[in-house]
DOPA-703260 format. One record per atom (N, C-alpha, C, O): residue in three letters; x, z, y. Coordinates in steps of 0.1 Angstrom, whole numbers, plus 5000, padded with zeros to 4 digits. Last residue first. Layout:
alaXZY...
END
This chain:
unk177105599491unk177305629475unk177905479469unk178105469457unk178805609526unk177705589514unk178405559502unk179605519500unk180505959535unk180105809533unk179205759526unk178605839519unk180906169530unk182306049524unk181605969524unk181605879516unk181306359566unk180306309547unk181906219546unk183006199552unk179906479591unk181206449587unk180806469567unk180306549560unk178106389621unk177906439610unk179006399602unk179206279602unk177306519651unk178606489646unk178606469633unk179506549629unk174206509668unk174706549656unk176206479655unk176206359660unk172106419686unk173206429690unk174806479682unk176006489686unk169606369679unk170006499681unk171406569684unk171806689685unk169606079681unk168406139688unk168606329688unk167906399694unk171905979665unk171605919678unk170406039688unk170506059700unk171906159644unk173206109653unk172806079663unk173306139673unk169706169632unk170406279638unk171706279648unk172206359655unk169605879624unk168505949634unk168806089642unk168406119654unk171405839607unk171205779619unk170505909627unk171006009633unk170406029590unk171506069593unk171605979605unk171906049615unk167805859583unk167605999590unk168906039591unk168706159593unk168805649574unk168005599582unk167705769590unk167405779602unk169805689549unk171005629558unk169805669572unk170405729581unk167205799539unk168205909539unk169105869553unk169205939564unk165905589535unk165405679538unk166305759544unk166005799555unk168505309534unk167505349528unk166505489537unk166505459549unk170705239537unk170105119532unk168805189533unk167905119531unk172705419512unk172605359523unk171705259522unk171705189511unk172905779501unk172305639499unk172105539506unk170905549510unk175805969504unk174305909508unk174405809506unk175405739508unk178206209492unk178006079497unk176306049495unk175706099486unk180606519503unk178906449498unk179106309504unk179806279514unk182606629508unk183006499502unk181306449496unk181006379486unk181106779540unk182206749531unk182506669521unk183106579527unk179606799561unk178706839546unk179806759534unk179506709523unk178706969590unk180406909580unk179306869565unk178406939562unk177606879619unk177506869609unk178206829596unk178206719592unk177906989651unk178506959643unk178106959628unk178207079623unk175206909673unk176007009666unk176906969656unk176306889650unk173506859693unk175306859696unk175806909685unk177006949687unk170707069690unk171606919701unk172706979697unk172907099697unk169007189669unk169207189683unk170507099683unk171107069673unk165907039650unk167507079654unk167907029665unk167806929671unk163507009644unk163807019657unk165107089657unk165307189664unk162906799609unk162606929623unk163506919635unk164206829636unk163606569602unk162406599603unk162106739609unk161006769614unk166506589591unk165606489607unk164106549612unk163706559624unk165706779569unk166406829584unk166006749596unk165406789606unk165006599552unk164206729559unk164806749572unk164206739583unk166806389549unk165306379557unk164706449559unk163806439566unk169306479538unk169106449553unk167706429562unk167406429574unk168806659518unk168806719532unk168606619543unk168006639554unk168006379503unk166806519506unk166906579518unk166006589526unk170706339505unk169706219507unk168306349509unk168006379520unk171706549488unk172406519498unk171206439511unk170906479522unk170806519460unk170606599473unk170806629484unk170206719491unk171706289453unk169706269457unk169706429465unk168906469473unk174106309457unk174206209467unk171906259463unk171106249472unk175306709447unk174806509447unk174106499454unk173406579459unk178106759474unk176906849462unk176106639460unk176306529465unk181106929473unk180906829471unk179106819469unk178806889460unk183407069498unk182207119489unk181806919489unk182106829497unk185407109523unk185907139505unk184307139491unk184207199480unk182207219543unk184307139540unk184607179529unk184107279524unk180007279549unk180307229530unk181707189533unk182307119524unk180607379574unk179207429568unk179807429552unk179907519544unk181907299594unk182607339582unk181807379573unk182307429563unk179407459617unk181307429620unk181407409605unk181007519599unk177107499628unk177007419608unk178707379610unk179107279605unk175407719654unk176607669647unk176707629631unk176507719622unk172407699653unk173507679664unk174807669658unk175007549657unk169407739640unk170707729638unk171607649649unk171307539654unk166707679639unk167607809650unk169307809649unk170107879656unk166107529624unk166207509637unk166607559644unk166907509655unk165907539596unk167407509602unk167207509616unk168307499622unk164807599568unk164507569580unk165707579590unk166507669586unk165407419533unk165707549545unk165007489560unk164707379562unk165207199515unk164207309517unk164207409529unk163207469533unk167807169515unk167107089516unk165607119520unk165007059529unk169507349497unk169207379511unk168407279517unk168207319528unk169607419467unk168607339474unk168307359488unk167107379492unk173007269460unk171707349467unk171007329469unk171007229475unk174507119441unk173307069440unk172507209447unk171407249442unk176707189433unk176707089435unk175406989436unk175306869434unk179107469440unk177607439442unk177107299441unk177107269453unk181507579444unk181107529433unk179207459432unk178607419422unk182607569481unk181807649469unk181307539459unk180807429463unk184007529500unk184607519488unk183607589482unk183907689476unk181507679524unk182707599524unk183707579509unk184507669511unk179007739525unk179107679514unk180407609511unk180707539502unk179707869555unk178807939542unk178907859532unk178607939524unk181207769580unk181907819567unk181007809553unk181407759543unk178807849597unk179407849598unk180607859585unk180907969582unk175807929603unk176007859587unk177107849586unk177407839574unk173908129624unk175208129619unk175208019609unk174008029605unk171408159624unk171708099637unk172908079633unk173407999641unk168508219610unk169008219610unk170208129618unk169808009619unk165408249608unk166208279622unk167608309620unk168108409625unk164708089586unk164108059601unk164408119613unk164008089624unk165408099562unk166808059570unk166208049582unk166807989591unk164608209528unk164208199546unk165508239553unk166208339553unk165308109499unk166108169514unk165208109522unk165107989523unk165008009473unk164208129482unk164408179494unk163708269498unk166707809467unk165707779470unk164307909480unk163407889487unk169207869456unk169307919474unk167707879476unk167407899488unk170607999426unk169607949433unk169407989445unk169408109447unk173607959415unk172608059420unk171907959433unk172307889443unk175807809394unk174307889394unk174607999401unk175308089399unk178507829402unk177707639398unk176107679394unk175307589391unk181507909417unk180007939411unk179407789411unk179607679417unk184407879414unk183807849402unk182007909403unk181307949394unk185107889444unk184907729437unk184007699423unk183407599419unk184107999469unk183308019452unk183707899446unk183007809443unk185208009496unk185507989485unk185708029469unk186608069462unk181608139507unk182808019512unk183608089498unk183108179491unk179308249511unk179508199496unk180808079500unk180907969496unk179408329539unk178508419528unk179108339518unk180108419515unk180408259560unk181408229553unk180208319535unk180608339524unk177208329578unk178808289584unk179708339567unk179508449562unk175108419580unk175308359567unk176508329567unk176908299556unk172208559607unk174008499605unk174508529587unk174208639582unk170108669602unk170308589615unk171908539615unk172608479623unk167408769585unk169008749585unk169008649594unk168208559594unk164508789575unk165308839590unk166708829592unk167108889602unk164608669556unk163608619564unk164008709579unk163808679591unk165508679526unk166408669540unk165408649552unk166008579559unk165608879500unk164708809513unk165608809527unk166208889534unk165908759466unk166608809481unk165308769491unk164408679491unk165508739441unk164808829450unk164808839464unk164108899472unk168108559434unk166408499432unk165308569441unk164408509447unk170508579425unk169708639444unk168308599439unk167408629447unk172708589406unk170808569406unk170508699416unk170508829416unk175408399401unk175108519408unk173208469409unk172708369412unk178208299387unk176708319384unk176208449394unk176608569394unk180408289385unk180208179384unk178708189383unk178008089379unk183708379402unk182108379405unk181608299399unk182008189402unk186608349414unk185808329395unk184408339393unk183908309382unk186708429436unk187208319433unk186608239421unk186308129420unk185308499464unk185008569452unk185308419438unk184508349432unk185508479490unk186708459482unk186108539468unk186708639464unk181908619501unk183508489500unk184508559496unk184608679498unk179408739495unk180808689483unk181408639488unk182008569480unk179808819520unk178808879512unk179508829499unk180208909493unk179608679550unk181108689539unk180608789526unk181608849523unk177108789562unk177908729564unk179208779556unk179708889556unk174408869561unk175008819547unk175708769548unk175808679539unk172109019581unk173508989581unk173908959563unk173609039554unk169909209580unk169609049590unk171308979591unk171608899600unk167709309558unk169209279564unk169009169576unk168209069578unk165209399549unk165709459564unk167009409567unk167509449578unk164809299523unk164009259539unk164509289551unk164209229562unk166209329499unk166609279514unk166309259524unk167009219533unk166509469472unk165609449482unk166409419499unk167109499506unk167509349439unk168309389454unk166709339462unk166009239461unk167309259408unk166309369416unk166809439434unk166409549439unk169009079409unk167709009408unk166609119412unk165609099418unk171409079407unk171309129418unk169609079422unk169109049433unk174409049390unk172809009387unk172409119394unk172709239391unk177208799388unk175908949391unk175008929391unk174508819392unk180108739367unk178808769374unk178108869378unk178208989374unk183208789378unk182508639368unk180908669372unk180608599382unk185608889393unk183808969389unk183508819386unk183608739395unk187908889402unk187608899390unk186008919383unk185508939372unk187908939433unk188808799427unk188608789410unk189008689405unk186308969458unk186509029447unk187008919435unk186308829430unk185908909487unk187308969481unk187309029465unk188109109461unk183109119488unk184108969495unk185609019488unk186109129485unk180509239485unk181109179472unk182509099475unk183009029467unk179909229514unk179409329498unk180409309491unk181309399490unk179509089537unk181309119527unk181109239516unk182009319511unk176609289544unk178009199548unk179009249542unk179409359541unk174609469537unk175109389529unk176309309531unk177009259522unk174109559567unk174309709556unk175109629541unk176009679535unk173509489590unk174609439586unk175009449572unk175909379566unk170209569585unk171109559596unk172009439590unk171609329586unk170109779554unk169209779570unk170609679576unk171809709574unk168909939527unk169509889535unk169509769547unk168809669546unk166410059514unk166610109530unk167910059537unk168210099548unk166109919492unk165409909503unk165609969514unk164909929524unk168009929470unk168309939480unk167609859494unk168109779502unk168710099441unk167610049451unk168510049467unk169310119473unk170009949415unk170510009429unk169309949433unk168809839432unk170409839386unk169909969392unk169910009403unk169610129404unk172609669390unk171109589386unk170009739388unk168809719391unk175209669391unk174609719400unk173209699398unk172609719409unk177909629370unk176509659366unk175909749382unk176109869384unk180509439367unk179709539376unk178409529378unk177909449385unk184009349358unk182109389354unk182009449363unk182909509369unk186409339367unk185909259360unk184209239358unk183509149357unk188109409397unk186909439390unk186609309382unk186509199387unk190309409408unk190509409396unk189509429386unk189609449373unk190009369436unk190509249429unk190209249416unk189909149410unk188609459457unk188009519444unk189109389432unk188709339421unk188009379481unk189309399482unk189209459467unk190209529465unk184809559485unk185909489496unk187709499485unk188409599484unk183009669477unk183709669468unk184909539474unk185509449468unk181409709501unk181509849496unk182209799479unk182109879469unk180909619528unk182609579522unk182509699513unk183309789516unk177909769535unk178709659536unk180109709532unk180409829533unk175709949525unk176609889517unk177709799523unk178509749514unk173610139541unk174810049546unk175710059533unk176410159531unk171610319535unk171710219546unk172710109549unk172710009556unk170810489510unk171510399517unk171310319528unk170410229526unk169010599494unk168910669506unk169910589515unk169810609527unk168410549467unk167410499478unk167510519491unk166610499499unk170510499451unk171110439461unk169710439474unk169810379484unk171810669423unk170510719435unk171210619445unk172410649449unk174010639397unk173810599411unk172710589414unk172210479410unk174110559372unk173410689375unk173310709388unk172610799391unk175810289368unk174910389365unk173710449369unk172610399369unk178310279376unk178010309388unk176210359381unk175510439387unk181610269365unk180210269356unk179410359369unk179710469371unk183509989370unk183110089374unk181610089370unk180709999370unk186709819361unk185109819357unk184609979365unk185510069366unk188609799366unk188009679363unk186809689358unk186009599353unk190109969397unk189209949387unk189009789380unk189309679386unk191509989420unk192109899408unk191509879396unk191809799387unk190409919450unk190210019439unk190909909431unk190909789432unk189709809473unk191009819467unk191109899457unk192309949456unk186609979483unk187909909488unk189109949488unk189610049493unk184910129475unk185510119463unk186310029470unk187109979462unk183810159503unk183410289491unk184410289481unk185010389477unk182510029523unk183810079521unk184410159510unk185510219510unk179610239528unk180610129531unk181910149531unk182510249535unk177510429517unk178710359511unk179510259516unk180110179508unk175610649535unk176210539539unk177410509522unk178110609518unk173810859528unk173310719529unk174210599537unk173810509544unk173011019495unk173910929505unk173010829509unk172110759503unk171311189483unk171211209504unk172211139508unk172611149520unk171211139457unk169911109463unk170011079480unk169410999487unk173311159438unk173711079454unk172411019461unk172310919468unk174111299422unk173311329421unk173511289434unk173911369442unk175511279386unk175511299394unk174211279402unk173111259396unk177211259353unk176111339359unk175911409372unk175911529372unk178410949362unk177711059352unk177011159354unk175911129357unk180610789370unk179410879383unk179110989371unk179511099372unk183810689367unk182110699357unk181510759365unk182410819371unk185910529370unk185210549376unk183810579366unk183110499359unk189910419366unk188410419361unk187610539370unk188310629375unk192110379384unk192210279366unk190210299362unk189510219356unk193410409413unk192210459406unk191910339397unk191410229400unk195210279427unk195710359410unk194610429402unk194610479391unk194110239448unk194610129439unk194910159426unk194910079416unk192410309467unk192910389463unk193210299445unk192610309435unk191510229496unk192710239491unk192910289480unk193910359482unk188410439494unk189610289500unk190810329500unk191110439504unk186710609484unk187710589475unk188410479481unk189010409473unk184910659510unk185710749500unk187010759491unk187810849489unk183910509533unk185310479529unk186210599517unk187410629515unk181010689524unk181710559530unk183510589529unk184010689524unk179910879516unk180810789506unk181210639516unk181710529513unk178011149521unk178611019523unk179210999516unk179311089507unk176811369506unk175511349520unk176111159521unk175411069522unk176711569478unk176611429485unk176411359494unk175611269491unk175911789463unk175711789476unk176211649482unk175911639494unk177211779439unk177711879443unk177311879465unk177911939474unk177111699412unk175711739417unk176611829426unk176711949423unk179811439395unk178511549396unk177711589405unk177211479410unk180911229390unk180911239403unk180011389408unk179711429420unk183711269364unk182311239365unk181911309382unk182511409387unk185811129369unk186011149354unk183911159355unk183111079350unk188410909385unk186610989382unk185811019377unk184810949377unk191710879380unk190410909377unk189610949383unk190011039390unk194010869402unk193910819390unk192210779382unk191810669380unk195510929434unk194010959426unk194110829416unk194310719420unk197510919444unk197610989432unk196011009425unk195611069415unk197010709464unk198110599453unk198110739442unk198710709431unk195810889489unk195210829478unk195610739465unk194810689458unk196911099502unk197211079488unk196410969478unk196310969466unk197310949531unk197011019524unk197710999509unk198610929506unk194610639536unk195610719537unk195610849527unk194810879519unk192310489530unk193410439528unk194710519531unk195810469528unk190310649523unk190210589540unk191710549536unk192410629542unk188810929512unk190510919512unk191110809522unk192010839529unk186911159510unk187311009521unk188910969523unk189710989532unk184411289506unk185811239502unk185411149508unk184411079510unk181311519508unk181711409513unk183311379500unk183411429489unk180211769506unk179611639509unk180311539510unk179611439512unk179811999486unk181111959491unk180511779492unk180411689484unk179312309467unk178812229480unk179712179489unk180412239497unk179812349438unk179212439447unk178512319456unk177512259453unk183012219427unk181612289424unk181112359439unk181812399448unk185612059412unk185012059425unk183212169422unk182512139413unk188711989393unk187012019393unk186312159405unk186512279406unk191111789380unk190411929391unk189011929392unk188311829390unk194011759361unk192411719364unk192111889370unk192411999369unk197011599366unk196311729367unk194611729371unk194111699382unk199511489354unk198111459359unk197511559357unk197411609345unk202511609363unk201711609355unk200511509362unk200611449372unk205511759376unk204711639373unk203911619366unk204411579355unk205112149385unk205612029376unk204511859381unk203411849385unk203212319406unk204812339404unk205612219393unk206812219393unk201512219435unk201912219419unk203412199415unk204312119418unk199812289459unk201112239454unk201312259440unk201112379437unk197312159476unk197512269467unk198912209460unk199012089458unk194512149504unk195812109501unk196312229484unk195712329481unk192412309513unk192512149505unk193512069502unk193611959498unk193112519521unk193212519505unk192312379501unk191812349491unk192612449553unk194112429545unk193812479530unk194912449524unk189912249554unk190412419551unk191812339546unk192112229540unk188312059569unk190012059571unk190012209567unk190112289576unk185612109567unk186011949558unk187611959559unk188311899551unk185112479550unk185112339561unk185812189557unk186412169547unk185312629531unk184812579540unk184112539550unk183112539556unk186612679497unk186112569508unk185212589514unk184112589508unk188612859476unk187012849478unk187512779494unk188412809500unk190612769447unk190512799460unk189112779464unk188412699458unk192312859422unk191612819423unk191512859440unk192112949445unk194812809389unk194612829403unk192712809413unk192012739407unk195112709367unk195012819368unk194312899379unk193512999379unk195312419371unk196212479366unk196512679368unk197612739370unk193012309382unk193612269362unk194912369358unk195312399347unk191512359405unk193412289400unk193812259389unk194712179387unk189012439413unk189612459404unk190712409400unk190912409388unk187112539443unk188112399440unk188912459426unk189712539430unk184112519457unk185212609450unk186112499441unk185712399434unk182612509489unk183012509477unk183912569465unk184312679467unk180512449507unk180612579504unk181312579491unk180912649481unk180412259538unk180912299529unk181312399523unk182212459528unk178012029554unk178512169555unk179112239538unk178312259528unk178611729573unk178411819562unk179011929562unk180111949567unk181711599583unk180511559581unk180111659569unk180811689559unk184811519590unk183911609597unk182311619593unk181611649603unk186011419551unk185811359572unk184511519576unk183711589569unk188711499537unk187411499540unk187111459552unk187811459562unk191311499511unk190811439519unk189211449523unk188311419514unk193311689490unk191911629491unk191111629506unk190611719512unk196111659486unk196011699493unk194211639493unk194111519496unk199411799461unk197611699465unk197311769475unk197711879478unk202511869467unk201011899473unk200511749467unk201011639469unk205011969442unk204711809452unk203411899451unk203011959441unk207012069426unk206512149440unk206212049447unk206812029458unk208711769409unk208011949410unk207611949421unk207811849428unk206711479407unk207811529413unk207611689410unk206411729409unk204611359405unk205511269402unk207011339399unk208011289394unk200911359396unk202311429413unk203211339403unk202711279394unk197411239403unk198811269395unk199911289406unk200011259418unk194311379393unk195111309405unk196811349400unk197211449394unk191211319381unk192411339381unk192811299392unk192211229400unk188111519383unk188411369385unk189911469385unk190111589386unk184411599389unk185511619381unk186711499381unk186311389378unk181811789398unk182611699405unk184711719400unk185611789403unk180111949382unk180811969383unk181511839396unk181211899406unk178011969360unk177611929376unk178511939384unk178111949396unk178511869325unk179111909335unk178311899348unk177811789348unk178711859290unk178311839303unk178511929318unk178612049319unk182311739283unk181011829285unk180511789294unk180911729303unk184611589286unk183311559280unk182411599280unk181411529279unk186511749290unk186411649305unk184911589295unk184111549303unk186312099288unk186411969284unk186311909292unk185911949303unk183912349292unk185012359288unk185712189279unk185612169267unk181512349308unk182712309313unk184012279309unk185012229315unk177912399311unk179712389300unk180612329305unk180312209305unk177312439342unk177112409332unk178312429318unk179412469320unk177412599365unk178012439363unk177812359353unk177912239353unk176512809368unk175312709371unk176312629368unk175712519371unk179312959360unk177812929350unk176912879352unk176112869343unk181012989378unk181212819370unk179812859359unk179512779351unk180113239387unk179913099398unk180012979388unk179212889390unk180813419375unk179313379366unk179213249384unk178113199389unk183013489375unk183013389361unk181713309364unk181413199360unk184613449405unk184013549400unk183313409385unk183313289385unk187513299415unk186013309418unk185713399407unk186613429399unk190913389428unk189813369414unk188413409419unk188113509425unk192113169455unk191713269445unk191313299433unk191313199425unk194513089477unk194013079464unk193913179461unk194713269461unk193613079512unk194413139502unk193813119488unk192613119487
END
């Protein structure tokens, strides 16, 4: 049932009076369309909830559990109605259902106990902007899924505590309308596993990143991690450690516009996927040349739609002869052309005949 909380509860919140103040507040819009239309705020089973829900419109209700019926609240006109969250409330998860086409704003993400954020804001397409501000996401540790399909074009992520994360993957999945994104603050040493796959995939507007402070030792997955990231034209992995990533499958497939980021740091020595990974990508000069390749089992399409030059092309082919690549495999390296006659013509032989290689090129230069 809606109540009135007692005054001196919004006095640890800090000043409150404004969407500007400071606040610990967990503050954000959501818009109705219609009279006597319900918001309905969305939670998954996770975390213990002690909260107090303010409506903007007088109203107020105390929380819980993740399903209290006063997570629901009906409002008697069309408006955008800003609400403000306090106390102890772990989680949102709007998960593509639901009300999520009325969440508008996140005005600021405040200090209100944070444990998740995985699929929080997915789906949630009408969400126009995103500030964290004064918040306090030390005990998340899943964001996957987090900003998939958001309509944002910019999200001020900031103030984001990411040391507790484990899992970033598809955590700006489907983000079409992101133009900027400042992640250059995110620790994320404790992401582990898969935790980076399809990070960034589907992001049709992000021109660059800079991803020069990302700790990676524990992933062993960077599969689809930028693909279709169409306008990409700069991304600095320079830090990355791949040394335990075991599959790369479509990681940088169609980048047509990236033309900088350096692959010369990639440990690829257990990696077993290439599948797609350079497929249409703007890259015309990797230095995969350098990679260890022997574990590798599937190169299906590796460079299809990818062009890179004929002295690096001629590089890959004498390193690679020169280790123990496994039998039969298909090798696409797409409108690249080699030097014939020479070092190079003489190790693309060599993989053909003695490793059994399919190798698919434009031939010599």
């Amino acid at each position: 049932m809606p109540i009135i909380r007692p005054i001196i509860r919004s006095v640890i919140r800090g000043v409150t009076e404004g969407l500007g103040a400071v606040t610990t507040d967990f503050v954000f819009i959501m818009a109705t369309t219609g009279a006597a239309e319900t918001v309905t705020i969305p939670c998954q089973n996770i975390g213990t909830f002690d909260a107090v829900i303010d409506w903007g419109d007088g109203s107020t209700s105390e929380i819980t559990t993740y399903n209290d019926a006063d997570l629901a609240h009906e409002y008697a006109d069309a408006a955008d109605h800003t609400i403000r969250i306090s106390g102890t409330f772990p989680n949102i998860y709007f998960n593509k259902v639901g009300d999520k086409l009325k969440l508008k704003e996140v005005v600021n993400l405040g200090k209100v106990g944070w444990t998740k954020f995985n699929r929080a804001f997915r789906g949630c397409t009408n969400l126009i902007s995103f500030t964290a501000g004064n918040c306090d996401t030390s005990l998340v540790d899943n964001m996957s899924y987090m900003f998939d399909g958001v309509g944002c074009t910019d999200l001020d992520l900031t103030a984001f505590n990411t040391s507790s994360v484990t899992d970033m993957s598809n955590m700006f999945y489907l983000a079409v309308d992101l133009a900027t994104l400042n992640v250059s603050s995110f620790d994320t040493s404790a992401v582990t596993g898969a935790g980076f796959a399809a990070m960034f995939e589907e992001c049709h507007s992000i021109l660059a990143l800079d991803l020069s402070s990302f700790n990676t030792e524990l992933s062993t997955s960077m599969a689809t991690m930028f693909h279709r990231c169409t306008v990409l034209h700069t991304v600095d992995a320079t830090s990355f450690n791949t040394a335990a990533v075991t599959t790369m499958y479509k990681m940088i497939r169609l980048c047509p516009a990236l033309t900088l980021m350096d692959l010369s740091g990639f440990n690829t020595a257990l990696v077993e996927n290439m599948e797609l990974m350079l497929n249409t990508c703007g890259l015309t000069d990797p230095e995969i040349d350098g990679w260890d390749i022997e574990s590798v089992t599937n190169f299906t399409s590796f460079l299809y739609g990818s062009t890179i030059v004929t002295s690096r092309y001629d590089a890959t082919l004498i390193a690679w002869d020169a280790q123990e690549m496994v039998d039969s495999l298909s090798l696409h390296f797409g409108n690249s052309k080699y030097t014939g006659g020479g070092a190079a013509a003489a190790a693309r032989a060599s993989l053909i005949s003695n490793d059994l290689a399919t190798i698919i090129d434009a031939g010599i230069a």
